[in-house]
N, C-alpha and C positions, 0 to 999 in steps of 0.2 A: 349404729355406726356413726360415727364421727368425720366427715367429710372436712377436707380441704375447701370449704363452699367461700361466697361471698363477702359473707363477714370475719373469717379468718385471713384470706387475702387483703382486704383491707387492715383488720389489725396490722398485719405485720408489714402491711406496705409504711402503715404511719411510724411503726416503731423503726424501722429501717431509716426515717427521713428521718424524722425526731434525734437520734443516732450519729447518723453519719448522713448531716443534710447538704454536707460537700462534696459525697461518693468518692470519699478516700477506701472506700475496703468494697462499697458495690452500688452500681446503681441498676435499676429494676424500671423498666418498661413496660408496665400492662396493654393491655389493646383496650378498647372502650367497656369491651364487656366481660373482661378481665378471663376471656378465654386461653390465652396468648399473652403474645409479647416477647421481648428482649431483654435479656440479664448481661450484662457487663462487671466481673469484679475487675479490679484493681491491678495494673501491671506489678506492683509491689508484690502480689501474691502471686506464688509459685504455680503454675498451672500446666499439668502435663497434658491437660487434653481439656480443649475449649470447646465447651457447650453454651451457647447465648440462646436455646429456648428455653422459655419462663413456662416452664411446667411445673405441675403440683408439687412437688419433691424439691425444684429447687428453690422455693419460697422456706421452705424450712432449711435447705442452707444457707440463704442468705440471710436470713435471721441470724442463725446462728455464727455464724464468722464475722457479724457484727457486731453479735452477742460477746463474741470472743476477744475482737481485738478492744471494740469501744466500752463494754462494762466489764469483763473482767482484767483487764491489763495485759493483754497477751499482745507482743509486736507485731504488726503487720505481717514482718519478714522472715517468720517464724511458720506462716501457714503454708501447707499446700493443698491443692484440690486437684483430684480427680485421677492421684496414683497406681499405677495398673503394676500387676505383678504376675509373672508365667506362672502358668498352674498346667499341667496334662504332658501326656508324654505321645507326639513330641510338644513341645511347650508351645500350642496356638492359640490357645485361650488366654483373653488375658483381661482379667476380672477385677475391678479396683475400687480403692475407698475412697469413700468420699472427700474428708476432711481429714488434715494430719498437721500436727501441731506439736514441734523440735523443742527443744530447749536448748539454748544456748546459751555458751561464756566467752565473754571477750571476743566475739565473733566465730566460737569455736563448737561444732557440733559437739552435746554430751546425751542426750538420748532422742528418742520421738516418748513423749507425752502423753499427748490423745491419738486413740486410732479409733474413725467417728464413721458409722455408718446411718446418714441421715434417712427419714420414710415420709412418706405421705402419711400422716393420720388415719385414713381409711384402710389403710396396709398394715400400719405399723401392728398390732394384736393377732394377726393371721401372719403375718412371715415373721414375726421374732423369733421363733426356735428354729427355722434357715438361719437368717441374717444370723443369728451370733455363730451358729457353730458351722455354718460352712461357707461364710463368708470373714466377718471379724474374724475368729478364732484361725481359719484355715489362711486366712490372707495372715495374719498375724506371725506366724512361723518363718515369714521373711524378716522379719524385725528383729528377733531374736539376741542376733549378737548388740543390735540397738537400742538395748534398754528399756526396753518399753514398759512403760509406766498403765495405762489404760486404756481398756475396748468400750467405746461407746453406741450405742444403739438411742437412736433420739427422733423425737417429733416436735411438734406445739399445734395444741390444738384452741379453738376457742370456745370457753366453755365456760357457763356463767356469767357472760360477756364481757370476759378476760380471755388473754393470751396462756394459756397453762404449758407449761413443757412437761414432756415426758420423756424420761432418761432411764434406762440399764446403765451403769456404770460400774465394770468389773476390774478388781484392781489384777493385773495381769503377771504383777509379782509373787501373788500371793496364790491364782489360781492360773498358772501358763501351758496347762493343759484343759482343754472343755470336758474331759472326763471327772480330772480333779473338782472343779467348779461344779460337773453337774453332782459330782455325788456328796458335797458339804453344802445341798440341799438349791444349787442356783440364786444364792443372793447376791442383788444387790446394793452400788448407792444409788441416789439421783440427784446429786447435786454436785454440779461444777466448781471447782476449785479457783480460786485468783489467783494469776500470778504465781501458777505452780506449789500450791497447796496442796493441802489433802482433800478429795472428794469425803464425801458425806451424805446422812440419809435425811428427808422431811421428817420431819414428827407431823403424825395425821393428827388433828384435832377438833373438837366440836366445836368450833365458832364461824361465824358469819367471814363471808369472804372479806368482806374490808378489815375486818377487826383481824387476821390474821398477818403476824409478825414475820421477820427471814427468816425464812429455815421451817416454816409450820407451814403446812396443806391443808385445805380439808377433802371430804371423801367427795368424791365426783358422784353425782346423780345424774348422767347423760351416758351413761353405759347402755346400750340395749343390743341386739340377741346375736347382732356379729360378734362383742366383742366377746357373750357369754359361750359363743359357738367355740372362738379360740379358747377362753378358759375352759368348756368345757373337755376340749381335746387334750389339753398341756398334763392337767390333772389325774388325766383318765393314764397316759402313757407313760409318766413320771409311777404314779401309783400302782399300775400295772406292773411293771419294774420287768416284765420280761415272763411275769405268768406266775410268778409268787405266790400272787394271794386269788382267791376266789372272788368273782365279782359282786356278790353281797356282803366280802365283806369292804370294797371300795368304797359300794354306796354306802353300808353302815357305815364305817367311818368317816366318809366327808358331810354327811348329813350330822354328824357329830360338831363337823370345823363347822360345816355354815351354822348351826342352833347356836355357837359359843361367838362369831360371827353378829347375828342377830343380835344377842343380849347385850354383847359389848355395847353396838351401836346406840341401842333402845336405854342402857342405864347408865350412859359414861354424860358429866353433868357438863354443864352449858363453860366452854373454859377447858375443861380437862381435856388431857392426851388419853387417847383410844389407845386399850390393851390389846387388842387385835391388829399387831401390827410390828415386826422387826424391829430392834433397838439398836443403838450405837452402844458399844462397850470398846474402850482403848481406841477409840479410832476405828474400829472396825467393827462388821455386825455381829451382833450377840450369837453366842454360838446354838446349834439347836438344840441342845438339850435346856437350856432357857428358854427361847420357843415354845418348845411342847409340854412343859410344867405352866406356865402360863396359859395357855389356851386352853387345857385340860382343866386346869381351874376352873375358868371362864363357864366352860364345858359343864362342869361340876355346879357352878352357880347357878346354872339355867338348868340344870337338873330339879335345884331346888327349888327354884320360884318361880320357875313353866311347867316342871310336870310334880312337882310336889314330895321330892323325894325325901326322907329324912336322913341326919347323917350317918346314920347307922348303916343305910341302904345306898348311899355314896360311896362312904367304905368298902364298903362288900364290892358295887360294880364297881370293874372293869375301868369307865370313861371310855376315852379315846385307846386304843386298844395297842401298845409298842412293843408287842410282839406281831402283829400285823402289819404297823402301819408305824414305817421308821421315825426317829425325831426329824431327822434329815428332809422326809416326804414332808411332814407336816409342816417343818419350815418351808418348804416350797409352796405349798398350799398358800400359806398366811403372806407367804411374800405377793403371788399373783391375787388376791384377792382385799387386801390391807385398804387401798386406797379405792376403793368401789363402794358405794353405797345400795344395799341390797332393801333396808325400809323405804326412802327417799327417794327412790327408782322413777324417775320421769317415764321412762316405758312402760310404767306397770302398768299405766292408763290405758296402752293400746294391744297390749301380749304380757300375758303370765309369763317373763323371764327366766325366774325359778323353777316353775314348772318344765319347762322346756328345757331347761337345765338339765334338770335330773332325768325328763324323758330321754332325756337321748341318749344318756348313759347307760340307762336301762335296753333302749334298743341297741346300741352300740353294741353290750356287751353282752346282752343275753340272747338277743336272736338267731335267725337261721346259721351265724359264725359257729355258734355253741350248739349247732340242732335242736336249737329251742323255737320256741313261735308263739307270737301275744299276740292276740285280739287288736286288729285295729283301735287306735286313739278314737276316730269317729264313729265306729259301733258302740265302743263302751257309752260316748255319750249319746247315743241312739237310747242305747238302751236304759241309762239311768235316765 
């Protein structure tokens, strides 16, 4: 788990001064022991509802609204914070985003932009499939006649001892329904656009964090079993699809993604972009039937040169199996899992990840729900 701790606070307290060391867009109050404190933005920014405690969550929007106006060119007077919109009948609840970001001309409204729902770090992985579809997505439907351009889901975490962001960015013209989006597989971009550009995706790569150029990541090795708990849930209810497929054959085929997964990481050379991982085509992400011939490949490679398969007996199987297990799922798979490193796993030192992975998919889905029943995890190792 990834915490909002000491050294992310600091990070982003310096990147904020660094930034904006005259508190034109916010200035940020810690307490001594950086429990607390006072956040102040900017009278310039539109604020419909003033919160000045310096809680975890709003350390990642002040980041970013400085991230906004000071490096990517966005105006000041363009932002607002903390818009609430009726939701329930009668309309008493009234539920709001974070961050919203117009576009204007000649002083004259033409759409809203960003619709940005900021997280704590330690959240962000366990409420992402709320936040986008019944928050973004559901707040979103007020926007509608207002052009909106993009749903944002974002954090920054520190990681490697650097500030990393982490972005969903869904372009909202192309998918303005969360059904449409969830069924052409949930991709996204993650990267922010200047000055009303097009969003776009990292390219994951195998190099050294300093040696990494704009627009290239590498894989995070600081993932550990929170975050594998959410992917293991996303994957389990996405592939489930509603009762489709039988549960062996889930496990068979994600134990399929993770083996092509592995290989990737293990033979992609020092320099190279990792084929495990969504592409940009046209501006937008590669569709999934390019996904899932890729990764079946992959799949198919580490057929041959982990379990020794010839081509002949490639051929013949199967692979990843899309009569089971849609191109669409599989794009989803490779989307939540692309930028994780599962050899390089800093937790593997303290908890089998993987293992726990997959155990719980196996409890998940085959136990007393299904009138089945396993052996305790602790007897079996009793007993071996």
């Amino acid at each position: 788990m990834i915490k909002l701790d000491l050294n992310t606070k600091v990070a982003i307290l310096k990147y904020v001064h660094d930034l904006d060391p005259n508190h034109d867009v916010v200035e940020l109050l810690p307490t001594a022991d950086y429990s607390g404190g006072t956040i102040r933005f900017s009278s310039s920014i539109t604020q419909h509802r003033t919160e000045e405690m310096l809680k975890g969550e709003k350390y990642v929007e002040a980041y970013l609204t400085v991230k906004l106006v000071k490096e990517l060119g966005y105006s000041i007077e363009v932002v607002e914070l903390q818009k609430e919109y009726p939701v329930g009948h009668p309309k008493v609840d009234r539920p709001r985003v974070d961050i919203l970001v117009n576009q204007m001309e000649d002083g004259k409204f033409q759409r809203r932009f960003f619709f940005i729902e900021t997280k704590d770090p330690e959240k962000f992985e366990a409420e992402r499939e709320r936040a986008i579809q019944h928050q973004l997505y559901a707040l979103a439907d007020h926007e509608r006649t207002n052009n909106l351009q993009y749903l944002v889901y974002y954090t920054i975490e520190y990681d490697n001892d650097k500030l990393v962001e982490k972005a969903d960015i869904i372009d909202f013209t192309l998918y303005p329904e969360y059904e449409a989006w969830d069924q052409a597989g949930r991709l996204t971009l993650d990267l922010l656009p200047q000055d009303y550009g097009k969003a776009r995706k990292s390219v994951f790569v195998n190099k050294d964090t300093n040696a990494l150029a704009e627009g290239e990541k590498g894989l995070t090795t600081t993932a550990g079993p929170s975050t594998f708990a959410a992917l293991r849930k996303d994957p389990h209810d996405v592939l489930w699809g509603g009762g489709g497929m039988f549960y062996n054959e889930i496990f068979s085929n994600l134990v399929k993604i993770f083996l092509a997964k592995i290989y990737d990481e293990e033979t992609t050379p020092e320099g190279a972009s990792y084929r495990f991982q969504i592409e940009m085509l046209d501006d937008k992400p590669e569709p999934p039937t390019s996904v899932f011939e890729r990764i079946n490949k992959l799949f198919q490679e580490a057929q041959k040169n982990y379990l020794g398969y010839t081509d002949a007996q490639i051929r013949k199987y199967k692979g990843i199996d899309a009569e089971k297990i849609s191109e669409n799922k599989v794009a989803f798979v490779v989307e939540r899992l692309q930028g994780i490193s599962l050899i390089e796993n800093k937790s593997r030192a303290d908890i089998d990840v993987l293992g726990e992975f997959f155990e719980g998919i196996v409890e998940g889905g085959f136990k007393q729900s299904k009138g089945q029943f396993f052996t305790h995890i602790n007897l079996v190792r009793f007993l071996i």
